[in-house]
SETI-432739 format. One record per residue (C-alpha): residue in three letters; chain; x, y, z. Coordinates in nm, 2 decimals, always signed. Example, Ala and Ser with C-alpha at 12.3 -4.5 7.8 and 13.67 -1.06 7.14 Angstrom:
<atoms>
+-----+-------+--------+--------+--------+
| res | chain |      x |      y |      z |
+-----+-------+--------+--------+--------+
| ala |     A |  +1.23 |  -0.45 |  +0.78 |
| ser |     A |  +1.37 |  -0.11 |  +0.71 |
+-----+-------+--------+--------+--------+
</atoms>
This chain:
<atoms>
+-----+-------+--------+--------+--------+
| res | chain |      x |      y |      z |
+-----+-------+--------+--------+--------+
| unk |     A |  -2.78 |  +9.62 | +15.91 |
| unk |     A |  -3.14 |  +9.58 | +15.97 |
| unk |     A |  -3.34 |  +9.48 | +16.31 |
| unk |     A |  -3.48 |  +9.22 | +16.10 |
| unk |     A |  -3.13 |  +9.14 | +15.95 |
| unk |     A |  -2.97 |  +9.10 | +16.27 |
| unk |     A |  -3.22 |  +8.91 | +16.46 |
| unk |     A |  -3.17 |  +8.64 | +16.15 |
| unk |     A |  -2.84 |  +8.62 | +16.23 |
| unk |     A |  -2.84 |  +8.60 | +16.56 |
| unk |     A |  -3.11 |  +8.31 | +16.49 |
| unk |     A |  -2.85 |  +8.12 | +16.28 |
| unk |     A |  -2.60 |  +8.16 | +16.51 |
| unk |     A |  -2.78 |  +8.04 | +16.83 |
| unk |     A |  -2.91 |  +7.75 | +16.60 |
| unk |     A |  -2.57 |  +7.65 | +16.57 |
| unk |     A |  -2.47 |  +7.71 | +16.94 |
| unk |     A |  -2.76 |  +7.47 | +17.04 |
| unk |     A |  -2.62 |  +7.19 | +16.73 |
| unk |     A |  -2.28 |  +7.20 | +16.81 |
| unk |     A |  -2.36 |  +7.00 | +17.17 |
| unk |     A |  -2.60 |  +6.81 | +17.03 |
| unk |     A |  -2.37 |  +6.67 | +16.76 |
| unk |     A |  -2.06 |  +6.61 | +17.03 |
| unk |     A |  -2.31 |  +6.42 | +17.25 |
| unk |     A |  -2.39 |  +6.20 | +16.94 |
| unk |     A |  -2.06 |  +6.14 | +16.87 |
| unk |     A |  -1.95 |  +6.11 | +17.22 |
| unk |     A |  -2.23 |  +5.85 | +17.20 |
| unk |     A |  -2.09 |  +5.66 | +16.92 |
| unk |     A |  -1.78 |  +5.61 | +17.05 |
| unk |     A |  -1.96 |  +5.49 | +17.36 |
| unk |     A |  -2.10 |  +5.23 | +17.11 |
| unk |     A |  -1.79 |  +5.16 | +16.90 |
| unk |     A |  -1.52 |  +5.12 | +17.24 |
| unk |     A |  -1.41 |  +4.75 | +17.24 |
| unk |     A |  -1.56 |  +4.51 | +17.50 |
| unk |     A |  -1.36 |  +4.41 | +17.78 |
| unk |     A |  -1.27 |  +4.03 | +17.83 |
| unk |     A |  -1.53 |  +4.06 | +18.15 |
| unk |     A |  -1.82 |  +4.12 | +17.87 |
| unk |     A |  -1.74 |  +3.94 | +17.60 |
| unk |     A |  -1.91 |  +3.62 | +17.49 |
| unk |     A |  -1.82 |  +3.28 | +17.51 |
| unk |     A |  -1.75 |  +3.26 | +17.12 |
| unk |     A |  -1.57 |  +3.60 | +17.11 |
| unk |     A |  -1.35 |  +3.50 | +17.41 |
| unk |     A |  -1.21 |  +3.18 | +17.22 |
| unk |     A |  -0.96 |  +3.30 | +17.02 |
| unk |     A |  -0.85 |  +3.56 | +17.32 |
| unk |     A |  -0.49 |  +3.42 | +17.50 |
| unk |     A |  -0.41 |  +3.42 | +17.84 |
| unk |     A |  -0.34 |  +3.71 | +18.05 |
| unk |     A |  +0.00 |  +3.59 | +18.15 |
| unk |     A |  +0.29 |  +3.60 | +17.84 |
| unk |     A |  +0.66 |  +3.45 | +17.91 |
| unk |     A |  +0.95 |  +3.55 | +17.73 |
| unk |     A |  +1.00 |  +3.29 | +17.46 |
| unk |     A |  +0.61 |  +3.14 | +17.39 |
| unk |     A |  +0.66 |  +3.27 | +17.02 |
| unk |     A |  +0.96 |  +3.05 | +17.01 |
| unk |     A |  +0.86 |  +2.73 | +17.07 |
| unk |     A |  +0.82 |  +2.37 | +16.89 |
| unk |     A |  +0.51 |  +2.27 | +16.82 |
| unk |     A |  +0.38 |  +1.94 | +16.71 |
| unk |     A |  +0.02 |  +1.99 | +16.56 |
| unk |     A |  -0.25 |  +1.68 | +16.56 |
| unk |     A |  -0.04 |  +1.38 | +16.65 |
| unk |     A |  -0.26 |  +1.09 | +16.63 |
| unk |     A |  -0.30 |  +0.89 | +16.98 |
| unk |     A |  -0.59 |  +0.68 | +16.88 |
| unk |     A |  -0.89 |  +0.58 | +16.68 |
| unk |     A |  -1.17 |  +0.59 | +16.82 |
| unk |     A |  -1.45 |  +0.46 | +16.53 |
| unk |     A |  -1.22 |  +0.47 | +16.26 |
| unk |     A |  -1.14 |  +0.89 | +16.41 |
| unk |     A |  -0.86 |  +0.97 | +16.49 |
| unk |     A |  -0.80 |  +1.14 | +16.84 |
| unk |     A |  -0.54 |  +1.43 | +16.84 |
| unk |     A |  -0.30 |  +1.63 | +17.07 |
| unk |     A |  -0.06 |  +1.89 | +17.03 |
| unk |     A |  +0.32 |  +1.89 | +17.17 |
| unk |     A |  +0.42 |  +2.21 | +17.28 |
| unk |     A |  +0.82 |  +2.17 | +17.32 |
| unk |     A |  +1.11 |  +2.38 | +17.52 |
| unk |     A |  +1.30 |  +2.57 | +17.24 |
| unk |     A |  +1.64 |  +2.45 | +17.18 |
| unk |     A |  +1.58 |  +2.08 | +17.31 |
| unk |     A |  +1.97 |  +2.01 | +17.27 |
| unk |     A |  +1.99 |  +1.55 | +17.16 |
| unk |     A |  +1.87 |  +1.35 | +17.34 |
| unk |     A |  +1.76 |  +1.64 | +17.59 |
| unk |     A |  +1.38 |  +1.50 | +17.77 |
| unk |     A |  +1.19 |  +1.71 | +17.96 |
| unk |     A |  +0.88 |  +1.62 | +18.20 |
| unk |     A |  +0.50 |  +1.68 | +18.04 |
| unk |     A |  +0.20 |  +1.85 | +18.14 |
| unk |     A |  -0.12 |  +1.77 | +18.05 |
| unk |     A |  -0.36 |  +2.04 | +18.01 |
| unk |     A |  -0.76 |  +1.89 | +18.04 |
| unk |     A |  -1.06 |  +2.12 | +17.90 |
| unk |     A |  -1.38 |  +2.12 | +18.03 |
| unk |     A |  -1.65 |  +1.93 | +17.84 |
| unk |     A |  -1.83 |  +2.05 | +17.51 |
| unk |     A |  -2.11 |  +1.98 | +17.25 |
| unk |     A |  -1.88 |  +1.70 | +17.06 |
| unk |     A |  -2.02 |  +1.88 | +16.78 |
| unk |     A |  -1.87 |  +2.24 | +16.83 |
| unk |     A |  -1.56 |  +2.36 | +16.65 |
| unk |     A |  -1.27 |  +2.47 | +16.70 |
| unk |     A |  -1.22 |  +2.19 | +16.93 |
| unk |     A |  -1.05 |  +2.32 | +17.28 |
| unk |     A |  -0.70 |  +2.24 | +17.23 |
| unk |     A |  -0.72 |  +2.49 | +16.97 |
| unk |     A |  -0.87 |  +2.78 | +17.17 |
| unk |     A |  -0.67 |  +3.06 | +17.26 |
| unk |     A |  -0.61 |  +2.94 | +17.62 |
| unk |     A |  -0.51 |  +2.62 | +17.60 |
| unk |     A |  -0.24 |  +2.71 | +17.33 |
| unk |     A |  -0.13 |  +3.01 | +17.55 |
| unk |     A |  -0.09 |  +2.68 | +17.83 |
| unk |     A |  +0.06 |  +2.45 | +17.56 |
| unk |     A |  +0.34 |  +2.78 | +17.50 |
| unk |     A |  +0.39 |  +2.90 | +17.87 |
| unk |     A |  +0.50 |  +2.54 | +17.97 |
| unk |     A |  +0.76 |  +2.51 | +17.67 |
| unk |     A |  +0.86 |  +2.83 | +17.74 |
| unk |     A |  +0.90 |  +2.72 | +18.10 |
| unk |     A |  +1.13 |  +2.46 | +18.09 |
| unk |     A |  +0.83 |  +2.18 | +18.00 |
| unk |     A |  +0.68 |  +1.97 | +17.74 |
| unk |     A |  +0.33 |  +2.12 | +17.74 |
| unk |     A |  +0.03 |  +1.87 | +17.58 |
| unk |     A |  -0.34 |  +1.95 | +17.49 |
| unk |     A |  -0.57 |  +1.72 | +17.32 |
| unk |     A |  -0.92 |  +1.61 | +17.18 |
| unk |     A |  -1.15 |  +1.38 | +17.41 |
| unk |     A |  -1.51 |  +1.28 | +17.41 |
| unk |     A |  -1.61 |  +1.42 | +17.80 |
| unk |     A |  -1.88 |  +1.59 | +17.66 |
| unk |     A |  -2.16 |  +1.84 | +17.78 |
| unk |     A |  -2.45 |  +1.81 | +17.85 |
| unk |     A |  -2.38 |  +1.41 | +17.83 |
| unk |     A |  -2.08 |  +1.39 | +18.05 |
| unk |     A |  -1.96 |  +1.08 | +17.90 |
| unk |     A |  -1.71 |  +1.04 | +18.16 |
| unk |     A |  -1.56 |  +0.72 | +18.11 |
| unk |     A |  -1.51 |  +0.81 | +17.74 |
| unk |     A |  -1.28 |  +1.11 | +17.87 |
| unk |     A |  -1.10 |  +0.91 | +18.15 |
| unk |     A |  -1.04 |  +0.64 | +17.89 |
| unk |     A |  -0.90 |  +0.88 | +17.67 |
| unk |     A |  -0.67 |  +1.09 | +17.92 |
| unk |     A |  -0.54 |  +0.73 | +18.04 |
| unk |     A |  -0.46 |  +0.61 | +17.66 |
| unk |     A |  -0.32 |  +0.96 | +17.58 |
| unk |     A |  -0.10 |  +0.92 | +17.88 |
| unk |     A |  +0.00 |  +0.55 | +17.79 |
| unk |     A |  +0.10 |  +0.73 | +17.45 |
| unk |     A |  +0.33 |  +0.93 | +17.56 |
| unk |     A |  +0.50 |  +0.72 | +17.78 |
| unk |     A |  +0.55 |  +0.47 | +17.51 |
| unk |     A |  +0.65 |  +0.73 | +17.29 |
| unk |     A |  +0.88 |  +0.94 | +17.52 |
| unk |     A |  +1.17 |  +0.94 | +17.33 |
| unk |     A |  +1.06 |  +1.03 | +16.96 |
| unk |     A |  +0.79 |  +1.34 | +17.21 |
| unk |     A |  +1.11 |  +1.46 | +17.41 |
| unk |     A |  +0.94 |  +1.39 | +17.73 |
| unk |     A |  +1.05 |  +1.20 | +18.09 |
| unk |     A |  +0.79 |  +0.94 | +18.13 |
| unk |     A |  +0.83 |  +0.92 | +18.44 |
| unk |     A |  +0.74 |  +1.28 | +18.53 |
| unk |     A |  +0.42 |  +1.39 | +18.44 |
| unk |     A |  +0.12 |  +1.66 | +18.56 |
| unk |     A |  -0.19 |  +1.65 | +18.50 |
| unk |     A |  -0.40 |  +2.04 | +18.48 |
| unk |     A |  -0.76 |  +2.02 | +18.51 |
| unk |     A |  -0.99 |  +2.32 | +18.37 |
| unk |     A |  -1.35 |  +2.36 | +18.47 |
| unk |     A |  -1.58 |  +2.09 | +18.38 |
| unk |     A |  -1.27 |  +1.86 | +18.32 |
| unk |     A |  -1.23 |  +1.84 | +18.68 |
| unk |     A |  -1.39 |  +1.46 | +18.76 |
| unk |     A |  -1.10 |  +1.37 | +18.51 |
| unk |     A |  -0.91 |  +1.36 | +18.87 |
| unk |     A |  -1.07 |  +1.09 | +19.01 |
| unk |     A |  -0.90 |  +0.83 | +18.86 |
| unk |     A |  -0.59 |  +1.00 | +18.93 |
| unk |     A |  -0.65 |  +1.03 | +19.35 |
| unk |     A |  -0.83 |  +0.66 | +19.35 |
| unk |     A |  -0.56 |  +0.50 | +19.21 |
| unk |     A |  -0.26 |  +0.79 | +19.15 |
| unk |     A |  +0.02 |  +0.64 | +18.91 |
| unk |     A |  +0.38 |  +0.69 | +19.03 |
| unk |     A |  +0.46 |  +0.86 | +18.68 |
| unk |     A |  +0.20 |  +1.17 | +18.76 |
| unk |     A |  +0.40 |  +1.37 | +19.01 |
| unk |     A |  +0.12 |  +1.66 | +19.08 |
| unk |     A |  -0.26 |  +1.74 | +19.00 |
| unk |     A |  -0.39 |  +2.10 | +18.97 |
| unk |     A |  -0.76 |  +2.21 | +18.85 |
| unk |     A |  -0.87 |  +2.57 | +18.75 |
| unk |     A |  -1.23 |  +2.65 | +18.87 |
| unk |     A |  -1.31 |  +2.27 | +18.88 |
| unk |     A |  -1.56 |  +2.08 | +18.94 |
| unk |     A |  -1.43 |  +1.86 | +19.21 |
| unk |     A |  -1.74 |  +1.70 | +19.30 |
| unk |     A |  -2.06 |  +1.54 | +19.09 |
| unk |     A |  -2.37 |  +1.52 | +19.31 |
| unk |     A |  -2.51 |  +1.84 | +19.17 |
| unk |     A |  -2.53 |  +1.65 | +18.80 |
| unk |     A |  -2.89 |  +1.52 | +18.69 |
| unk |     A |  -2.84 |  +1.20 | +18.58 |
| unk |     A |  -3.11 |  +1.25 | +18.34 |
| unk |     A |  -3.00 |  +1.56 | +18.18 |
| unk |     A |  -2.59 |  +1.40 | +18.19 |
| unk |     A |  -2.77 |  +1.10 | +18.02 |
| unk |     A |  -2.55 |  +0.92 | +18.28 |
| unk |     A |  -2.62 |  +0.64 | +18.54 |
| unk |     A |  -2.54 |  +0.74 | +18.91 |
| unk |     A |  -2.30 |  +0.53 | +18.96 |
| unk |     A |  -2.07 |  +0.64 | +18.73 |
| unk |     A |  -2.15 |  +1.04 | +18.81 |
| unk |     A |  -2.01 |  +0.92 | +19.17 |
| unk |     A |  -1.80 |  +0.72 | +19.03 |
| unk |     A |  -1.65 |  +1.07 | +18.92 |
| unk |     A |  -1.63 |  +1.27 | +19.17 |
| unk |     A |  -1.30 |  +1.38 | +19.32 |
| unk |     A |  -1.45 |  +1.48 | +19.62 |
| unk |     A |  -1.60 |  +1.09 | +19.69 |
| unk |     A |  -1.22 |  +0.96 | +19.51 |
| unk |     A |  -1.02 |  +1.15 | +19.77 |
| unk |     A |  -1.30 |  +1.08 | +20.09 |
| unk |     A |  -1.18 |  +0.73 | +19.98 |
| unk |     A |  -0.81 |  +0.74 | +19.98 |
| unk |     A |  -0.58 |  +0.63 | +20.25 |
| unk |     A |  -0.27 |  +0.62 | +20.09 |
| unk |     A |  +0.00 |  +0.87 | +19.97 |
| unk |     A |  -0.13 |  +1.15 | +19.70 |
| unk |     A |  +0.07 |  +1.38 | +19.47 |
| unk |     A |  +0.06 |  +1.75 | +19.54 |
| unk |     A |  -0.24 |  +1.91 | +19.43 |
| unk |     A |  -0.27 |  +2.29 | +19.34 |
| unk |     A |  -0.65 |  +2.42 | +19.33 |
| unk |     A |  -0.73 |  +2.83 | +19.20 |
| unk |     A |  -1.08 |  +2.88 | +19.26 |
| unk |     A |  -1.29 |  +3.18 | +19.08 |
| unk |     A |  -1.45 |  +3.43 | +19.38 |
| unk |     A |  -1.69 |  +3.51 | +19.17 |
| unk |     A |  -1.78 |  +3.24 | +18.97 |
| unk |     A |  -2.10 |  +3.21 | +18.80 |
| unk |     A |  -2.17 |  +2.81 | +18.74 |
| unk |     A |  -2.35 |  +2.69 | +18.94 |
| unk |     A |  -2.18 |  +2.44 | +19.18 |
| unk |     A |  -1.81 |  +2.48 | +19.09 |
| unk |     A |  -1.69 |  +2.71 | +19.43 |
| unk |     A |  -1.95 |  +2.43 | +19.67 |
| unk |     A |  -1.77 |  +2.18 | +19.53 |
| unk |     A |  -1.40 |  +2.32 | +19.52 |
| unk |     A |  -1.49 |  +2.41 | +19.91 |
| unk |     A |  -1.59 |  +2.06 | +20.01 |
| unk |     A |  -1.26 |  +1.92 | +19.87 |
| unk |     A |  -1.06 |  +2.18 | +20.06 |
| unk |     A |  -1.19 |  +2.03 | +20.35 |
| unk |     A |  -1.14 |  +1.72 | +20.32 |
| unk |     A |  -0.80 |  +1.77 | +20.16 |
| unk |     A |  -0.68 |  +1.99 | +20.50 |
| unk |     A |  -0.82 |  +1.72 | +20.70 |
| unk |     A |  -0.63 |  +1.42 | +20.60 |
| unk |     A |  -0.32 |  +1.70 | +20.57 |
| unk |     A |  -0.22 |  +1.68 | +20.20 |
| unk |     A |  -0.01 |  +1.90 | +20.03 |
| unk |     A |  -0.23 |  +2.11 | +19.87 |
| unk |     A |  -0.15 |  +2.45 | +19.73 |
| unk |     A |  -0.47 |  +2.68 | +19.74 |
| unk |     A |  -0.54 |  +3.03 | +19.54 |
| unk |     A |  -0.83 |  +3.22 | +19.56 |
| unk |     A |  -0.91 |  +3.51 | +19.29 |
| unk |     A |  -1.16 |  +3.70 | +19.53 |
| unk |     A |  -1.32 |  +3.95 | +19.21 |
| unk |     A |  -1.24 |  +3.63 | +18.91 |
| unk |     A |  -1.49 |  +3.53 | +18.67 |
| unk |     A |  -1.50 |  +3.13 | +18.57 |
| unk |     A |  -1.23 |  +3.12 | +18.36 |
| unk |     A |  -1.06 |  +3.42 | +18.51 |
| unk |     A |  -0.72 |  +3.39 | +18.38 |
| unk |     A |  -0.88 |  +3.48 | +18.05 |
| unk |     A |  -1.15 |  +3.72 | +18.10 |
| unk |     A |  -0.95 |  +3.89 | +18.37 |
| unk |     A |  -0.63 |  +4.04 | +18.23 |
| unk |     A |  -0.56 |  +4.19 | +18.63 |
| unk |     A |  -0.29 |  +4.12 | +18.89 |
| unk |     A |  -0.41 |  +3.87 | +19.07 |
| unk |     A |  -0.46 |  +3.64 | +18.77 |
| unk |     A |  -0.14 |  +3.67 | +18.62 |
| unk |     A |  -0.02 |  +3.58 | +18.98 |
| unk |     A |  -0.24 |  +3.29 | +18.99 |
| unk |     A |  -0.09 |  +3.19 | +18.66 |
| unk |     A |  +0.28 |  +3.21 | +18.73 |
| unk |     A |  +0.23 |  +3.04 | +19.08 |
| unk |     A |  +0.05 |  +2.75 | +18.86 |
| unk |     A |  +0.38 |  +2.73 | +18.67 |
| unk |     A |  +0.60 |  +2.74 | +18.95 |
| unk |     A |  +0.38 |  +2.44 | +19.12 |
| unk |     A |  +0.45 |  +2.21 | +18.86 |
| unk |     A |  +0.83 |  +2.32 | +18.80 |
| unk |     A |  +0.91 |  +2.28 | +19.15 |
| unk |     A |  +0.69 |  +1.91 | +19.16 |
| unk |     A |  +0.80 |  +1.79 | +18.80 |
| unk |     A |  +1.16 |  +1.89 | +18.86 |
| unk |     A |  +1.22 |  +2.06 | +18.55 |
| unk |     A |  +1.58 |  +2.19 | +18.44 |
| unk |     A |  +1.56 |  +2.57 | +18.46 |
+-----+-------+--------+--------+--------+
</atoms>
């Protein structure tokens, strides 16, 4: 073979040596691209659909009652779901839980009971022993519209007691679970707390409303203090269920952990019994975006607060 010859080939074949990296490193790049986002860095609209971290045996297995009417509001109807223990034997009633979501644009869709984490709440308290319950209100965002969402938990309640039989529930036994912005949806609850709702518990809630701008809420003062948990319980002398509170270490709304902390106080200082979790790494909404130890603990120890307070039959 020929100088010339050879020093061609050898050009063709260090060509290649130098491509061959080149190309891995741009398909080590794509797949860079193309690996699935973690719950932590997905969207708001992408994270919708996505269940909780925390399964029980028997959530696939549960009856569930889709869009029971509870009442008309402007010729709408208003709609929960009835998430129910599987084999209920006759006559069998169980207590509820009512799960609360966080305000939204009335004009968004799906609506929150039908997001991924609030039908993963509806199953895991069926599967635990409990009549689970989520449902369509009008505590909106960025109008609060608070006393349309009080008046709506109250008449969903008053539903269900009514209707305890044909539900399967005890009417006499009911919680109340609180998520995010749904928390002033408490104050009625510790100003005035029904015999019937045997524990409160809020998930990264608001628990106080002097942060809101009345202008921006399109809401008069006195109804944003009005709705305030923090100024319901400064104001309470009486007996209060148990509350359970799971606050977000690392939550990024603005407001949420001040308030949860100037509850806490107050709470410890007239003695309550509160139960308190503290995820130190969680995102708002943690037991969605973080699928980690410590929010699957937070979960469980959420179901075991209202087993233990609601007096379920295991």
């Amino acid at each position: 073979m020929s100088r010339r010859v050879c020093l061609c080939v050898m050009g063709v074949l260090c060509a290649t040596a130098l491509a061959v990296p080149a190309a891995q490193a741009q398909t080590s790049a794509a797949k860079q691209q193309e690996k699935p986002k973690s719950r932590e860095e997905r969207s708001f609209e992408e994270i919708i659909p996505l269940a909780a971290v925390y399964q029980l045996p028997g959530m696939d297995k549960v009856e569930v009652r889709k869009n029971i009417s509870y009442k008309t509001v402007d010729g709408k109807a208003m709609h929960a779901d009835i998430y129910l223990p599987p084999g209920l034997k006759p006559g069998a009633r169980r207590p509820a839980v009512i799960f609360v979501a966080g305000g939204m644009d009335p004009r968004f869709e799906p609506r929150p009971k039908d997001w991924g984490i609030y039908i993963s709440y509806g199953r895991l308290a069926a599967a635990s022993g409990l009549v689970g319950v989520t449902f369509d209100h009008r505590l909106g965002y960025p109008r609060r519209q608070y006393e349309e969402g009080a008046s709506d938990l109250a008449d969903l309640i008053g539903f269900l007691r009514k209707n305890a039989a044909e539900i399967r529930i005890d009417p006499d036994r009911i919680g109340v679970v609180v998520y995010s912005g749904g928390g002033p949806m408490l104050s009625p609850l510790l100003r005035e707390p029904p015999a019937y709702v045997r524990c409160l518990a809020g998930m990264y809630p608001f628990l106080d409303t002097h942060h809101v701008d009345p202008e921006e809420a399109q809401t008069p003062v006195e109804v944003i203090r009005k709705y305030s948990p923090l100024v319901a319980l400064e104001g309470q002398s009486g007996p209060l269920p148990p509350v359970f509170i799971a606050r977000a270490g690392r939550d990024s709304i603005p407001g949420v952990n001040e308030s949860i902390a100037r509850f806490m106080q107050v709470a410890l200082e007239k003695n309550l019994a509160v139960e308190f979790f503290n995820h130190p790494t969680g995102a708002h909404g943690f037991d969605q975006r973080n699928d980690d130890a410590r929010s699957r603990t937070i979960i469980r120890e959420l179901l075991r607060f209202l087993k233990e307070n609601l007096a379920a039959e295991k």
